[in-house]
C-alpha positions as CSV (number, residue, x, y, z in Angstrom):
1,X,-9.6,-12.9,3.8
2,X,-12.0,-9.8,3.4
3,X,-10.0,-7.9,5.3
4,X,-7.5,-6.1,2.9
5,X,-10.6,-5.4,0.8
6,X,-12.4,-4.1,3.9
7,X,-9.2,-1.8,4.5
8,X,-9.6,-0.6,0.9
9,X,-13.2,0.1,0.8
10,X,-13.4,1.8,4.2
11,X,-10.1,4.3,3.0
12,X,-12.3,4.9,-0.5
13,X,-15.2,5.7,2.0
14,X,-13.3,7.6,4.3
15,X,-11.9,10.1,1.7
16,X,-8.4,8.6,2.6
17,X,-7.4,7.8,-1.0
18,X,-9.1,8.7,-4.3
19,X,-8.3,6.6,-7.9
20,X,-6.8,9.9,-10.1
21,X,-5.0,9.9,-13.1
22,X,-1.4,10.0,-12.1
23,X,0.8,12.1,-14.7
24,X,3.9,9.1,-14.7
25,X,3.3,5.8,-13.9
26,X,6.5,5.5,-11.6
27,X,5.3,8.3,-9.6
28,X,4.0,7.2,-6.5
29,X,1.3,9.4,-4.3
30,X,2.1,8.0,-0.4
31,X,-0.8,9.8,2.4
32,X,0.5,9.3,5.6
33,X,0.9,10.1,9.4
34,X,3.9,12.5,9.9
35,X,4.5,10.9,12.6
36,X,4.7,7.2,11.9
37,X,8.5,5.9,11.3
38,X,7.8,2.9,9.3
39,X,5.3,5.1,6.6
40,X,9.1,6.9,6.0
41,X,11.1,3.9,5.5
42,X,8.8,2.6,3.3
43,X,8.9,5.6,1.4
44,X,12.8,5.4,1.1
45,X,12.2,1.6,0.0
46,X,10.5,2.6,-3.3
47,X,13.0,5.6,-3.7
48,X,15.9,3.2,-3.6
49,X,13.9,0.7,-6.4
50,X,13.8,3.8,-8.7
51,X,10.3,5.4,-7.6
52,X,9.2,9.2,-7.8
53,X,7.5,9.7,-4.3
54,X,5.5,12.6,-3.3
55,X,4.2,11.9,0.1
56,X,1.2,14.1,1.6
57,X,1.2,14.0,5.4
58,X,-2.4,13.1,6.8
59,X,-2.6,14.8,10.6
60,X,-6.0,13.4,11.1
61,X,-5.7,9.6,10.4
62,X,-9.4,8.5,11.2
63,X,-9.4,5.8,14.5
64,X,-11.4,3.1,11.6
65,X,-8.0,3.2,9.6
66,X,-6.0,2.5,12.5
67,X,-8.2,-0.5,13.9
68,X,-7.9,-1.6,10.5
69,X,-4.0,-2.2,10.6
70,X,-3.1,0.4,7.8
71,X,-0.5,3.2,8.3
72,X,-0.2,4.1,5.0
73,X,-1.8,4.2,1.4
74,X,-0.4,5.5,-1.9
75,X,-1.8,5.4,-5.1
76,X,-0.1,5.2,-8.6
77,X,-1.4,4.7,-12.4
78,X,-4.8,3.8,-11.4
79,X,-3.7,1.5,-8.8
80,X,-4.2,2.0,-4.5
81,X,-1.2,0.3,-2.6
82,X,-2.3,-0.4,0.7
83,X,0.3,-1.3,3.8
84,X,3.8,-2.2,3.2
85,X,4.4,-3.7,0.0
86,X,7.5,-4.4,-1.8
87,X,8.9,-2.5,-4.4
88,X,9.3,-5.4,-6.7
89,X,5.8,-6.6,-6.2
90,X,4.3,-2.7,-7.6
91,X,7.0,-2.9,-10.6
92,X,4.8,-5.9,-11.1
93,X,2.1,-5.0,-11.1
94,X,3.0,-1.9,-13.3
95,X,4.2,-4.4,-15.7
96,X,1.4,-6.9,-15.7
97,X,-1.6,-4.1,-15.5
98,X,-4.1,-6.8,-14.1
99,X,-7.7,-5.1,-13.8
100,X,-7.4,-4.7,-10.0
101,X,-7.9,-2.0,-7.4
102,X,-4.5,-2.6,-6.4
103,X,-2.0,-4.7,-3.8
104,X,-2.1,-5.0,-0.1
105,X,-0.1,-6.4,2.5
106,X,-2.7,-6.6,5.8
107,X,-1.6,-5.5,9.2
108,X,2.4,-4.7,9.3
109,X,4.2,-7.7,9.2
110,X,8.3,-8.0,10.6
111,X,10.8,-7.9,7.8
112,X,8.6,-6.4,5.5
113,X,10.0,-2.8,3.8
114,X,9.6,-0.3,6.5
115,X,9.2,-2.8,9.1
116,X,12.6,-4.9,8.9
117,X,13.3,-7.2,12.0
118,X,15.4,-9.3,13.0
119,X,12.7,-11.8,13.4
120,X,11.1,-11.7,10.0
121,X,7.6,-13.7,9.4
122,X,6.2,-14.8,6.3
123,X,3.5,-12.8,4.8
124,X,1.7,-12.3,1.4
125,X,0.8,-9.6,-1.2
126,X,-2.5,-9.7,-2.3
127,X,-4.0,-8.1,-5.3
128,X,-7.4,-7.1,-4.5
129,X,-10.0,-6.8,-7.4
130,X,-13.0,-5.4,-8.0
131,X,-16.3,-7.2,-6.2
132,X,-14.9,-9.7,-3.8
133,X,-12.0,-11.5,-5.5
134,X,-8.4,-11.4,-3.5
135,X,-5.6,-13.5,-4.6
136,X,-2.3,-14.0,-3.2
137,X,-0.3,-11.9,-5.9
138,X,3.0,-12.5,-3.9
139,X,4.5,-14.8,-0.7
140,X,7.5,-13.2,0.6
């Protein structure tokens, strides 16, 4: 299970995403291909469940983030959201404020927002915390 820590820790090393201050807490920084189809749909996910969104397009995604099965970061109040995670599991977290680095859904799995299918699979959320500890924050 290292793995959506991994994706985390390599982005921080990266430069891909940096921890800021975020002036709202619904406002939602997305870094992205322009080119990726599923980063967009994700982003018109969390505008339908009531997010700002400001998306910065990324032209040089590093190959390491792409092995690493990541198309897209945001970051919000603190938090990094890695991959495609629900809507409802960030109003979550925004409500529960664990101590965290954020949530992650590894790889891109069918049905999730941005990547609906009509062959969905079951996949989890994972709230990643500081050192080594992951835990399954959602099962969808």
């Amino acid at each position: 299970m290292a793995k959506p820590i991994a994706v985390l820790l390599t982005l921080f090393a990266l430069g891909a995403v940096a921890i800021l201050p975020v002036g709202a807490a619904g406002v939602v920084d997305v870094y992205k291909s322009p080119y990726c189809g599923c980063c967009g749909k994700w982003v018109e996910h969390l505008r339908k469940a009531g997010f700002a969104v400001q998306t910065h397009d990324v032209n040089d995604v590093p190959a390491a983030r792409q092995r690493l099965g990541s198309c897209h970061t945001a970051k919000l109040a603190g938090y990094v959201v890695e991959g495609h995670v629900p809507a409802a599991d960030i109003q979550r977290l925004l409500k529960e404020k664990p101590k965290a680095i954020g949530l992650a859904v590894p790889s891109m799995p069918p049905g999730s927002p941005g990547m609906e299918s009509p062959k969905p699979v079951p996949y989890n959320t994972l709230l990643v915390r500081t050192g080594d500890e992951i835990t399954v924050f959602a099962k969808h």
